[in-house]
C-alpha positions as CSV (number, residue, x, y, z in Angstrom):
1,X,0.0,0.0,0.0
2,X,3.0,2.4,0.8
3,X,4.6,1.6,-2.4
4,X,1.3,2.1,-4.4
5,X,0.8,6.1,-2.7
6,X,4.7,6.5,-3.8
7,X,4.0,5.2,-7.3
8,X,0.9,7.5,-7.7
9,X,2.8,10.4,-6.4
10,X,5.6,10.1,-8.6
11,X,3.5,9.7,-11.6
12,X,1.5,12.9,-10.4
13,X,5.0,14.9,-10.3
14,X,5.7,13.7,-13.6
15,X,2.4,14.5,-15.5
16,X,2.0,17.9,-13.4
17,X,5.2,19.5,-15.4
18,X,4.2,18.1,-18.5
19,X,0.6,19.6,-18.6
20,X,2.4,23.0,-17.1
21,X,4.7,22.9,-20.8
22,X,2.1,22.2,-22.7
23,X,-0.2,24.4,-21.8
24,X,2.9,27.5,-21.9
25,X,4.1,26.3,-24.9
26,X,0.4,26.3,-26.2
27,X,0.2,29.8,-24.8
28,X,3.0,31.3,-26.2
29,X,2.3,29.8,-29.5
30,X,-1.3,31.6,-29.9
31,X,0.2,34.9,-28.4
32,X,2.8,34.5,-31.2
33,X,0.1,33.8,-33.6
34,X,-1.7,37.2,-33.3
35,X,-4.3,36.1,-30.9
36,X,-3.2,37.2,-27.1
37,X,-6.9,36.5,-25.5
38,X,-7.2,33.1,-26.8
39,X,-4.4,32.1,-24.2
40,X,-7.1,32.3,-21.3
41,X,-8.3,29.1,-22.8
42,X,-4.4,27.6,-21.7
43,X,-4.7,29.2,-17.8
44,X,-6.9,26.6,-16.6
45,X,-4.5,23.8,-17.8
46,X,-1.3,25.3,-16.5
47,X,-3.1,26.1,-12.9
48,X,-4.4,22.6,-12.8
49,X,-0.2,20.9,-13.9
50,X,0.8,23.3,-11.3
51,X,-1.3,21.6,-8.6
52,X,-0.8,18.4,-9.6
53,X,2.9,18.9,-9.3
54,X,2.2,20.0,-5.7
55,X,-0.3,17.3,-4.7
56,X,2.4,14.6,-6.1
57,X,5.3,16.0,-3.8
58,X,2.9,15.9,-0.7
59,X,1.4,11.8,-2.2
60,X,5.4,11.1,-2.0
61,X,5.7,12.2,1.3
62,X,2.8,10.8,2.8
63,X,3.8,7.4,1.0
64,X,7.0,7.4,2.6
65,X,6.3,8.2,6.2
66,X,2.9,6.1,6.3
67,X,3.8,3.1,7.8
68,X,2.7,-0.5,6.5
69,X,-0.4,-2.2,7.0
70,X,0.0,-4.8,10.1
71,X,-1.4,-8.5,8.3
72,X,-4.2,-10.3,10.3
73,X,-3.0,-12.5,13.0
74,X,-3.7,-15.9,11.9
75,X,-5.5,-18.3,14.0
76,X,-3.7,-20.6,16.0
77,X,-3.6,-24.2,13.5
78,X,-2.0,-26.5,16.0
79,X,-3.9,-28.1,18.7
80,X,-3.7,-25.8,21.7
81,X,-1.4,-27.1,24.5
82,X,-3.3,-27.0,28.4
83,X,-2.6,-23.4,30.1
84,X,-0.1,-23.8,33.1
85,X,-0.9,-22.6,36.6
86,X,-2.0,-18.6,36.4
87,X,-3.1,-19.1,32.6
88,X,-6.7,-19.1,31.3
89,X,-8.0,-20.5,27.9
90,X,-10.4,-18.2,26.5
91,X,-14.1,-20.2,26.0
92,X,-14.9,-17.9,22.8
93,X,-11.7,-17.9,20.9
94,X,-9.5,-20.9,22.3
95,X,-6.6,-18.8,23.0
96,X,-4.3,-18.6,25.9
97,X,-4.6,-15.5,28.4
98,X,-1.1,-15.4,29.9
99,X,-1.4,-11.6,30.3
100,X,-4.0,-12.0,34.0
101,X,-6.1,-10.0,32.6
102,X,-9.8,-10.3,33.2
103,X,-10.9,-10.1,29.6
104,X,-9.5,-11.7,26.5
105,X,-7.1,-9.3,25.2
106,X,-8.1,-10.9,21.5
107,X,-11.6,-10.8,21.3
108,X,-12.4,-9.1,24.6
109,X,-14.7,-12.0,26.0
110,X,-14.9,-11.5,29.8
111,X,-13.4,-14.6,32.3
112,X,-15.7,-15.7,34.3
């Protein structure tokens, strides 16, 4: 997931210049061509590469510093072994409290 925001980011710094030259290059051609107000048409798309210039940098960053998804703890496949002395078995999920605590700390089932 980390990788995927970086990706996206990068490819949002990439296309964000891109637009911005077109839509100068686009500009200066028409103003060259005679026509200076037909270059308001052009301000839109060179805002909008502007911004998605910026908004890449920022993706990168956040996809860098966002840490990774934990996985799912898996259930236990193995038979489980008997709890020793000060150990409870949990009756809802099977699991071992060795913490003595007075609820599950795994699915939060109460010991009675």
């Amino acid at each position: 997931m980390r990788s995927d925001v970086f990706i996206l980011g990068i490819i949002m710094v990439v296309l964000g210049p891109v637009l911005t030259a077109a839509a100068a290059s686009s500009c200066l051609l028409t103003i060259l061509s005679g026509n200076v107000f037909a270059c308001a048409n052009d301000l839109p798309v060179f805002v909008g590469g502007g911004a998605l210039f910026v908004t890449g940098i920022i993706t990168c960053l956040v996809g860098v510093i966002m840490p990774e998804p934990y996985p799912r703890p898996r259930t236990p496949s193995a038979p489980i072994s008997q709890p020793q002395p000060g150990q409870v078995t949990c009756k809802k999920c099977g699991r071992i409290n060795t913490f003595g605590l007075f609820a599950c700390p795994f699915c939060g089932e109460r010991a009675s």
